[in-house]
C-alpha atoms as one frame of an Amber mdcrd trajectory, in Angstrom:
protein
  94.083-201.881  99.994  92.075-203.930  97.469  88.082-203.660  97.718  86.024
-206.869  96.435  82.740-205.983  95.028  79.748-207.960  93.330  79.790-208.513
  89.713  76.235-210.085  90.374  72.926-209.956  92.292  73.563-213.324  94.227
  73.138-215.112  97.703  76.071-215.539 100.050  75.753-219.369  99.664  78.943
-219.749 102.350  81.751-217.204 104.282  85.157-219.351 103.743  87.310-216.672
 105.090  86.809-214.526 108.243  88.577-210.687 108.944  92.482-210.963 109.985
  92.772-213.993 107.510  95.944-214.024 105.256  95.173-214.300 101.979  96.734
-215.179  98.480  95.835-213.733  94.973  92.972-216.293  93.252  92.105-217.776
  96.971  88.557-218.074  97.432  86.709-215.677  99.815  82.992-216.719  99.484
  81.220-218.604  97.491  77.887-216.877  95.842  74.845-218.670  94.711  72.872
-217.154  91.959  70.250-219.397  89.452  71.152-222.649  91.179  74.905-221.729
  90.507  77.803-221.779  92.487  79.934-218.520  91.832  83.615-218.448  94.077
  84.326-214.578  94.487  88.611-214.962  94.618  90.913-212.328  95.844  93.091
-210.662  93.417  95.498-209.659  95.446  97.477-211.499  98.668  97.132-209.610
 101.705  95.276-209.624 105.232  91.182-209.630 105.443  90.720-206.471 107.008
  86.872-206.131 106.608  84.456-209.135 105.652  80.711-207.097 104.766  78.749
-210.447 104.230  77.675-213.026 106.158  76.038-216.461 105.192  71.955-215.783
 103.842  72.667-212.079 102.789  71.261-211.156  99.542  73.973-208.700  97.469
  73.391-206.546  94.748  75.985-205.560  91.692  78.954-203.626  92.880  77.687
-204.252  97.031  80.725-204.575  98.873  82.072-207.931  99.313  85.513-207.490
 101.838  88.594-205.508 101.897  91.893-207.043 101.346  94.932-204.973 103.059
């Protein structure tokens, strides 16, 4: 099990993967917007969605959860 966590204060800008989704290591999972920048948040391991904790508008903070990778 792989947690993905915040590196930043951002906004979810867009959701591009939902739970159950197969994933592979460096896919993208959401895509953050933070000073007018567009910041991809990538999986670093392959594996199954098993919890997404965003959704599209949510404001995160450094080290928020992000989704859980199985």
């Amino acid at each position: 099990m792989a947690e993905v966590r915040a590196e930043m204060v951002a906004n979810v800008w867009k959701v591009v993967v939902a739970a159950g989704d197969a994933v592979e290591d460096g896919d993208t999972l959401v895509i953050l917007e933070s000073m007018k920048m567009e910041i991809p948040v990538l999986a670093e391991d392959a594996g199954v969605v098993a919890q997404l904790k965003v959704a599209e508008g949510d404001v995160i903070q450094e080290g928020d959860l992000i989704a859980v990778i199985e």
